[in-house]
C-alpha positions in Angstrom: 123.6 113.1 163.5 122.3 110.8 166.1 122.7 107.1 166.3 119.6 105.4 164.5 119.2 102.8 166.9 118.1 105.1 168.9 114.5 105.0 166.9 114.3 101.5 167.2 111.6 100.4 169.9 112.9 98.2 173.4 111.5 95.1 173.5 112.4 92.6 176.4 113.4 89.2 175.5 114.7 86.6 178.3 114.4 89.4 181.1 116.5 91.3 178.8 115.7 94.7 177.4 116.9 94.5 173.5 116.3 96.9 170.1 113.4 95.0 168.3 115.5 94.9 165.1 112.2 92.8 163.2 110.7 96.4 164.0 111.3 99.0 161.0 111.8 102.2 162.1 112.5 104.1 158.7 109.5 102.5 157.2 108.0 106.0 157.1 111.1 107.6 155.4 109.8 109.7 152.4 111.9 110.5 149.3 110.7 113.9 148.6 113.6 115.0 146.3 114.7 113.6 143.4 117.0 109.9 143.3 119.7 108.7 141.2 120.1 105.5 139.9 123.0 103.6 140.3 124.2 99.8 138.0 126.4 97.6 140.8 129.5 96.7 139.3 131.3 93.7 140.3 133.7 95.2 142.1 131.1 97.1 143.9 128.9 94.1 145.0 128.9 94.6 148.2 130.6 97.1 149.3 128.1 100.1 149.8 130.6 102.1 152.5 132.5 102.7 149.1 129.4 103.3 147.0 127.9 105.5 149.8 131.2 107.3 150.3 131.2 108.0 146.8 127.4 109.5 146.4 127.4 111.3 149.8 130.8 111.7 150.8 130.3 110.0 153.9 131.1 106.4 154.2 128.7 106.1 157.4 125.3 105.9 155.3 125.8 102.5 153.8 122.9 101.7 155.4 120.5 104.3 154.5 121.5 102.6 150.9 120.6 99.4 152.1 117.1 100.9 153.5 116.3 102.5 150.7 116.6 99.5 148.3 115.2 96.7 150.6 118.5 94.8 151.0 119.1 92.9 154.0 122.5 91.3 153.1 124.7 93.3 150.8 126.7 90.2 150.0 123.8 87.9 148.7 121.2 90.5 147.5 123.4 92.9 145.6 124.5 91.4 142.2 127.1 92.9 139.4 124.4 95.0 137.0 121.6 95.3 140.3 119.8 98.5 139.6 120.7 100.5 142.9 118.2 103.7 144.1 120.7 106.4 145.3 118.3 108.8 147.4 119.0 112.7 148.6 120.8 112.2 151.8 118.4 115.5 153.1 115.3 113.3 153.1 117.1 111.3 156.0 118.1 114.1 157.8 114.4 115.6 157.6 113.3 112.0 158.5 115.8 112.6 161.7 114.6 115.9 162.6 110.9 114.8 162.1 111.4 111.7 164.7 113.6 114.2 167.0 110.5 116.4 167.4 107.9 113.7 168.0 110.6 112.4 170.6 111.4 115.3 172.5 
């Protein structure tokens, strides 16, 4: 899988050319299959590498996690008992294949 910054659009800020990071790229990400809900435990909190490692086997998609449940900062906006959407990790991959088409 690619890197996802790559979707993210160039803007240029002090004669700089920088990822426009205000700019959501995944804001078009569909879940087409079915989720799983997941209750944040305190030990969890914020630690969604070990929740995502757990759920996808890879601990590289804690941030699809964080997409997919609107959370900026996993320190402050996950709380012990926080209702957590655990989507199909094949809708991001269709989501990556989609984009690669429209790219290349």
């Amino acid at each position: 899988m690619e890197k996802r910054t790559k979707y993210y659009n160039m803007v240029e800020v002090d004669d700089i050319q920088e990822r426009d990071l205000g700019e959501a790229p995944f804001k078009n990400l569909v879940l087409e299959r079915d989720v799983v809900y997941h209750r944040a435990t305190r030990f969890e909190g914020p630690r969604v590498d070990l929740l995502a490692h757990r759920q996808f086997g890879n601990v590289y998609l804690w941030w699809y996690l964080l997409i997919v449940n609107n959370v900026m900062n996993p320190f402050e906006d996950i709380l012990s008992g926080d209702l957590l959407t655990i989507p199909d990790p094949r809708d991001l991959y269709d989501f990556y294949d989609e984009r690669k088409r429209l790219i290349l």
